[in-house]
C-alpha positions as CSV (number, residue, x, y, z in Angstrom):
1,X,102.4,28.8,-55.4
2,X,99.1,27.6,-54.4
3,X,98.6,24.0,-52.3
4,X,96.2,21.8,-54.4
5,X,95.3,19.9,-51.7
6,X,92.7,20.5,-49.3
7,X,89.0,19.2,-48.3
8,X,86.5,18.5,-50.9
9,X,83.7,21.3,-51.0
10,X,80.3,20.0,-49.0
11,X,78.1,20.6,-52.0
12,X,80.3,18.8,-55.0
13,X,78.5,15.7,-56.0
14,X,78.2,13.8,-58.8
15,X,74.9,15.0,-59.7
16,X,74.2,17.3,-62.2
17,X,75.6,20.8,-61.3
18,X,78.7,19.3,-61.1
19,X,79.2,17.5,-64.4
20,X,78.5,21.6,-65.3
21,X,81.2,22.7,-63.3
22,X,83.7,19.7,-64.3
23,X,82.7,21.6,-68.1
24,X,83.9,24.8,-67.2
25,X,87.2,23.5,-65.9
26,X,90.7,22.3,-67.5
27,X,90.5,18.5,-68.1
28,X,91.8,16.8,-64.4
29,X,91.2,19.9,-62.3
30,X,88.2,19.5,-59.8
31,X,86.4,22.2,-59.1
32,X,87.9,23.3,-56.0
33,X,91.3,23.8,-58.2
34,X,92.6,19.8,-57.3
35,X,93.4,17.8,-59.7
36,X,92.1,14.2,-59.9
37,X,94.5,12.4,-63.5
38,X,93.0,9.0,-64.6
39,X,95.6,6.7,-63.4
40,X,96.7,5.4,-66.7
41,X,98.1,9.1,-67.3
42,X,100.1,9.1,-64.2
43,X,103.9,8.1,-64.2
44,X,104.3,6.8,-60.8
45,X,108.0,7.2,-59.2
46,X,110.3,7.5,-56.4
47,X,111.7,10.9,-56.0
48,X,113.4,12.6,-53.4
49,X,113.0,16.4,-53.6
50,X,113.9,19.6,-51.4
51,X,110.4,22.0,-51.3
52,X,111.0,25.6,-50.8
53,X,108.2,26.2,-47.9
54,X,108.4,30.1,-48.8
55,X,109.5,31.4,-45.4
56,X,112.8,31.0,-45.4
57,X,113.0,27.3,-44.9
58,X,113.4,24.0,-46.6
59,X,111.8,20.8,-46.5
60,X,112.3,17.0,-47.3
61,X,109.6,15.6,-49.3
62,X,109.4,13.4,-52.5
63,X,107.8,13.4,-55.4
64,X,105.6,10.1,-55.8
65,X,103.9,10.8,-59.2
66,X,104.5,13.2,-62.4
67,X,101.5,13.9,-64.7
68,X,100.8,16.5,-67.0
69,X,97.5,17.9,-68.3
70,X,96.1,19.0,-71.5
71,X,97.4,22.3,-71.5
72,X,101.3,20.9,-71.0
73,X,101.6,21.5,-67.7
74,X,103.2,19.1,-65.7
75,X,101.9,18.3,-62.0
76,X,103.8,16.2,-59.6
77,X,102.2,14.1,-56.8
78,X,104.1,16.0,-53.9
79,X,104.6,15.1,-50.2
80,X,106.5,17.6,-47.7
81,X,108.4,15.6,-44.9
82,X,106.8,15.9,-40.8
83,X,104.4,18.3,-42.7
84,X,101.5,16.5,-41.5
85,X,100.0,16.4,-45.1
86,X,98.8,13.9,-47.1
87,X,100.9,13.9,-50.4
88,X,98.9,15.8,-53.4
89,X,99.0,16.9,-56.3
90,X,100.6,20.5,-57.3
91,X,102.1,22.2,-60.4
92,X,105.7,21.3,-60.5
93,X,108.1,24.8,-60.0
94,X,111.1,23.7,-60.3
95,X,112.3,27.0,-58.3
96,X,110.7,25.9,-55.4
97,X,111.2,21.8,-55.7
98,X,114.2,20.9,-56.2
99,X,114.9,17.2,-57.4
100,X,117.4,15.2,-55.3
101,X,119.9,12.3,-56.9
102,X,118.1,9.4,-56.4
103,X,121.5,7.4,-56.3
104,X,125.0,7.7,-57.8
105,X,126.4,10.9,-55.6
């Protein structure tokens, strides 16, 4: 799975091209494939999740957010652990996050 996160592109404004571009695209997803939910559709939580970093290892992180979009998808607002990341938004697979008991082991 693809990160969602990463650097605005230099040329995206609010000008004109882009309201063509935002058209063209799902409701929430900025051009450069990030999404950007209205905060009144965002569940904000506390979540404590294992992320599958796809070599071989795992991570701590936690899941500070849950949204989903139009289509049904749901996102979560994801931070990896010492990864040096900002926390950011990404499709939830729940084969590679797995959600940890918050309390009550």
């Amino acid at each position: 799975m693809e990160s969602q996160c990463g650097p605005r592109n230099a040329g995206e404004t609010a000008g004109g091209s882009d309201r063509e571009a935002r058209a063209e695209q799902e409701p929430g997803e900025t051009r450069d494939g990030r999404v950007d939910p209205a905060e009144r559709e965002v569940q904000w939580v506390y979540q404590p999740v294992e992320v599958d970093l796809g070599d071989g290892r795992w991570a701590l992180g936690r899941i500070s957010g849950w949204w989903q979009d139009a289509a049904g998808r749901r996102w979560c607002r994801l931070r990896v652990g010492r990864s040096g990341r900002p926390a950011c938004w990404e499709r939830f697979d729940p084969a590679r996050v797995l959600l940890l008991p918050v309390s009550g082991l």
